[in-house]
N, C-alpha and C positions, 0 to 999 in steps of 0.2 A: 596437301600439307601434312596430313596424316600420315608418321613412317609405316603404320600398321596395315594400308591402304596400298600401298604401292607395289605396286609389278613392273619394274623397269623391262623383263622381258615382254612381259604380253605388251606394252608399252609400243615397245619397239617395233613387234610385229606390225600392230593397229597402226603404228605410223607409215611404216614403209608398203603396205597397202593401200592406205590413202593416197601417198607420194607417187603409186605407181597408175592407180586410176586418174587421179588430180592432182597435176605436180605443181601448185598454187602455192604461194610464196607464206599463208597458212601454217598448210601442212611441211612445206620444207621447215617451219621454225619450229614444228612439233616434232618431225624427224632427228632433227638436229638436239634438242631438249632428249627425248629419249638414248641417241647414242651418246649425249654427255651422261646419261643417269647408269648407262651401261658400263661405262668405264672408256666408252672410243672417242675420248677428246679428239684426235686429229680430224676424225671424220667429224666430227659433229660441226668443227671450225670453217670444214671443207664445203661443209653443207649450207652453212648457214653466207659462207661466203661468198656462196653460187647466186644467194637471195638476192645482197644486195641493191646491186643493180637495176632489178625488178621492180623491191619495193622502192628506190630512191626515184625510179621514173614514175611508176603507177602505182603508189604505195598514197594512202588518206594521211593527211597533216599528224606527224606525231610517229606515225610507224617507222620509220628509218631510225627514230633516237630509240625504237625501242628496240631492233634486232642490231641495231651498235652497242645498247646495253648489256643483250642478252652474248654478245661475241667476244667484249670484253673479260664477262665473266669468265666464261671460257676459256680462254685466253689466260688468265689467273687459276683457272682449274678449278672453277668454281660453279654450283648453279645457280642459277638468279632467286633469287628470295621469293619475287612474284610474276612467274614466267611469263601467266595469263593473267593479266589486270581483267576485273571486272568489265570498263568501257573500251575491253579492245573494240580497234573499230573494224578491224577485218572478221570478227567472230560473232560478234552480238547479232544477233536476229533482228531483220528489218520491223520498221515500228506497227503495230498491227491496227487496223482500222474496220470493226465488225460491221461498221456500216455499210463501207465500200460496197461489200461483195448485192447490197440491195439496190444501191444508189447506182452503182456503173452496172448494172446487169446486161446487159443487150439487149431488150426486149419490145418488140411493137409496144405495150402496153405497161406504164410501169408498178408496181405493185404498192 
């Protein structure tokens, strides 16, 4: 959110590396984010329009209203206000449990 912050190129690199190791419907909305913040609205529409599809079949409840929000923008020639919500559900880190790792151990004998 910071304009002082930003590197639309290194941006772009980081994304289209991602996209090229794990082409996950993700990183296509960060790829796409990036080529909008570059100036390459068509691609980014291109990009983002390839998503759909994916996240509308295996996409978590809520994701499809938000890369139709984010393609709208676009579309308007705009970037979204809040590309990446806080509770994205495709990005947020699984919920962590320090127990686990003693209680499921695998071990003849348990500690």
């Amino acid at each position: 959110r910071d304009p002082a912050r930003r590197a639309p190129e290194r941006a772009l690199a980081l994304a289209q590396q991602l996209v090229r190791r794990y082409p996950i419907a993700p990183h296509q909305r960060a790829l796409a984010l990036a080529l909008m913040t570059t100036g390459q609205s068509e691609k980014a529409i291109a990009t983002l329009s390839l998503v759909l599809p994916v996240v509308a079949w295996s996409g978590p409840p809520g994701e499809l209203d938000l890369v139709m929000d984010d393609l709208d923008a676009y579309r308007e020639g705009r970037i979204p206000t809040d590309p990446w919500p806080d509770g994205d559900a495709l990005l947020a880190p699984p919920p962590f449990d320090p127990v686990a790792a003693f209680r499921d151990y695998p071990a003849a004998k348990p500690y």
